[in-house]
C-alpha positions as CSV (number, residue, x, y, z in Angstrom):
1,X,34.5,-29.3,-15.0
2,X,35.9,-26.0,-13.3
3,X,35.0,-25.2,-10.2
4,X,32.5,-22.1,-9.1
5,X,34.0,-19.2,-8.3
6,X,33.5,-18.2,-4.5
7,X,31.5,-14.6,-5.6
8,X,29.4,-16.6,-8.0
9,X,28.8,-19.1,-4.9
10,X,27.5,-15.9,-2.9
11,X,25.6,-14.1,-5.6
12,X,24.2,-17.8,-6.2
13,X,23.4,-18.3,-2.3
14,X,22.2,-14.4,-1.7
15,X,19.3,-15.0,-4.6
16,X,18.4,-18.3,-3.1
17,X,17.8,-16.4,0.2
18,X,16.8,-13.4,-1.7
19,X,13.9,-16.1,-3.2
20,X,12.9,-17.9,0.1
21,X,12.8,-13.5,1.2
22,X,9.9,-13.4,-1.9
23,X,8.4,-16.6,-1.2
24,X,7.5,-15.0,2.5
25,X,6.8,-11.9,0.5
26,X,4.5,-13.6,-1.8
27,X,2.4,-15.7,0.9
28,X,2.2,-12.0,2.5
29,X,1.2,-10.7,-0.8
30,X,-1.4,-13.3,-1.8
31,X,-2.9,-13.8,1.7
32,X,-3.4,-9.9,1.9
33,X,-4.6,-9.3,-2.2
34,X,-7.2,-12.2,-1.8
35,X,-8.4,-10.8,1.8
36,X,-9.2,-7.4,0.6
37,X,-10.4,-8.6,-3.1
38,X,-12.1,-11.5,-2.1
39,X,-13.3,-10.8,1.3
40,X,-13.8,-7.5,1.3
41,X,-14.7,-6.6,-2.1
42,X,-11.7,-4.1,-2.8
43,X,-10.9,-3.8,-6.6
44,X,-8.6,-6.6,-7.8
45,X,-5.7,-3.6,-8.9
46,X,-6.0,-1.8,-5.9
47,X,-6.0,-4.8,-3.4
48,X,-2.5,-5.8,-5.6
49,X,-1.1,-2.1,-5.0
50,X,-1.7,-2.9,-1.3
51,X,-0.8,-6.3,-1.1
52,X,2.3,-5.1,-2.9
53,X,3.2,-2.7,-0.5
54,X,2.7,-5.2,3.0
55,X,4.7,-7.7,1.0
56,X,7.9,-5.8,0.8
57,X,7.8,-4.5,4.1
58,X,8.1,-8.0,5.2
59,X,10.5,-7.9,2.4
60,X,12.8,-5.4,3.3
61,X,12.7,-6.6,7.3
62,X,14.3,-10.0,6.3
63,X,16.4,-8.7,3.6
64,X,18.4,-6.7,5.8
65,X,18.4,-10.0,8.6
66,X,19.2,-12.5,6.6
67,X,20.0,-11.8,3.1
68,X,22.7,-9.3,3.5
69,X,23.0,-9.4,6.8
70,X,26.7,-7.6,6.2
71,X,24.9,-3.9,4.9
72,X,23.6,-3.2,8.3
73,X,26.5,-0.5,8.3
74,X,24.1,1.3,5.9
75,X,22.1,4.1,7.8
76,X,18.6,2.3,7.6
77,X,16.2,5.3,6.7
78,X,18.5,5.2,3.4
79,X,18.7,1.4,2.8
80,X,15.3,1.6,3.2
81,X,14.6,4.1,1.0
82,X,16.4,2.9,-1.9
83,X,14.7,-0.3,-1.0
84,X,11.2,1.1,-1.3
85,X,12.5,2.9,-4.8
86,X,13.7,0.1,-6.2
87,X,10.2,-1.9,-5.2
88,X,8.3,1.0,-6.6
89,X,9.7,1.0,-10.0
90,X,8.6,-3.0,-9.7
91,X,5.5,-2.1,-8.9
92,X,5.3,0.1,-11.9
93,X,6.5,-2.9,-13.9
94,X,3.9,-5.5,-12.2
95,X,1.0,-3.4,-12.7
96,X,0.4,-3.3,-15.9
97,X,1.4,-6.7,-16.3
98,X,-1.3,-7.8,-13.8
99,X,-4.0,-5.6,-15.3
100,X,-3.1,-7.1,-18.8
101,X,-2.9,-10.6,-18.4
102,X,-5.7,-10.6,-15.6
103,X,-8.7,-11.1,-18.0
104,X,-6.7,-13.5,-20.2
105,X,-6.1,-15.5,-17.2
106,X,-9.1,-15.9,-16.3
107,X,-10.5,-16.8,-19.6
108,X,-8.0,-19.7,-19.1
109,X,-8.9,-20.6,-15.5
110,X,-12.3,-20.5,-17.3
111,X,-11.8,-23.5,-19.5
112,X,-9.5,-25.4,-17.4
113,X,-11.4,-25.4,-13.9
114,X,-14.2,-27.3,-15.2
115,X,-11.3,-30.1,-16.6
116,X,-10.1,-30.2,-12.9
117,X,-13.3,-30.5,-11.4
118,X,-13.4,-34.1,-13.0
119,X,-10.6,-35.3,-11.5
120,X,-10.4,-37.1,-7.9
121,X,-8.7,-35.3,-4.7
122,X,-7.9,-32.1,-3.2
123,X,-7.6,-30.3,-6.9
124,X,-10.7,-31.4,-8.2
125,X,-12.5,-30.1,-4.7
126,X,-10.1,-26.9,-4.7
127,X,-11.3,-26.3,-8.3
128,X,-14.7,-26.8,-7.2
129,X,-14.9,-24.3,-5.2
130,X,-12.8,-21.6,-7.1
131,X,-14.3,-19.0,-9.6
132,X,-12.9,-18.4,-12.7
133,X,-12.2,-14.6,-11.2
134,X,-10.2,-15.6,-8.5
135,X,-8.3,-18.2,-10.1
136,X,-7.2,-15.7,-12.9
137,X,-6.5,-12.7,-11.0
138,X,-4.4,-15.6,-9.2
139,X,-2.8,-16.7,-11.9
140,X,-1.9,-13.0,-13.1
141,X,-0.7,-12.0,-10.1
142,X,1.5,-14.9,-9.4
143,X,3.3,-13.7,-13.8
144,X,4.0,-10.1,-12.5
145,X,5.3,-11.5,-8.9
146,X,8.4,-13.7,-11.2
147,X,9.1,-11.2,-13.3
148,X,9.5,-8.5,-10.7
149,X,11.7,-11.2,-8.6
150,X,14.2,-10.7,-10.9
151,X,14.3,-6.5,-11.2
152,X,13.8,-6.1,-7.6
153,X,17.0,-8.7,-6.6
154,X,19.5,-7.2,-9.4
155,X,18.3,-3.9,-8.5
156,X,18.6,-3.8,-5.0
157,X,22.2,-5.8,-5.1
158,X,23.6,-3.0,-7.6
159,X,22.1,-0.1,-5.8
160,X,20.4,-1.0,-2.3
161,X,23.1,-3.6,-1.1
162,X,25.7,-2.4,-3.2
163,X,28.6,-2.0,-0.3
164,X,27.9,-5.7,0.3
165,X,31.2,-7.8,-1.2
């Protein structure tokens, strides 16, 4: 067996970070889209647009710390920018997929929460107490987070990070 090459060990590494960076992001973006749809009553597409947009902030801020901590030679204002641009056309990309597979979703939460209720433990109390709503806009939300993961990272390491080596 050959050994990695040492740029596909950093690419490799850099979208591991770049994931932990969107796992932040998404606990940001969940916590947020289930406070103002849930909580506050916001409309489910809306609250996403917004949870969106506090989720890359956080994003961007540990991007530049962490994940390619070697671009901070970049003026910010246009890191940032290209940043945002790049995270905008993903937003473009995960809205219709949320608002498409939102209803489906929760159809599906619809026929499995009650199956879940059955069982013993934490899931069968968590289930419980979820409605089918929340579950599926859940569930849609969490389809359009993994499929922008990967536009957002090769598009900001071609474009946004692109004097990184």
């Amino acid at each position: 067996m050959r050994p990695v090459p040492e740029r596909a060990r950093r690419e490799l590494t850099r979208f591991l970070k770049f994931s932990v960076v969107g796992a932040i992001g998404a606990v940001v973006d969940f916590g947020t889209f289930n406070l103002l749809s849930t909580v506050l009553g916001l409309w489910s597409i809306a609250a996403s647009v917004l949870s969106f947009s506090a989720a890359i902030s956080s994003n961007y801020l540990w991007n530049r710390l962490w994940v390619y901590p070697d671009s901070r030679g970049k003026p910010i204002a246009r890191q940032a920018l290209q940043f945002v641009l790049v995270n905008v056309v993903g937003l473009l990309i995960r809205t219709p997929v949320f608002a498409v597979s939102e209803e489906p979703l929760t159809r599906v939460a619809s026929g499995i929460l009650p199956r879940l209720q059955t069982l013993s433990g934490p899931l069968a109390a968590l289930a419980a107490r979820t409605p089918p709503a929340v579950a599926g806009s859940n569930l849609a939300l969490a389809l359009a987070v993994v499929i922008v993961l990967f536009w957002n990272f090769g598009a900001n390491r071609l474009w946004t990070y692109s004097d990184v080596r």
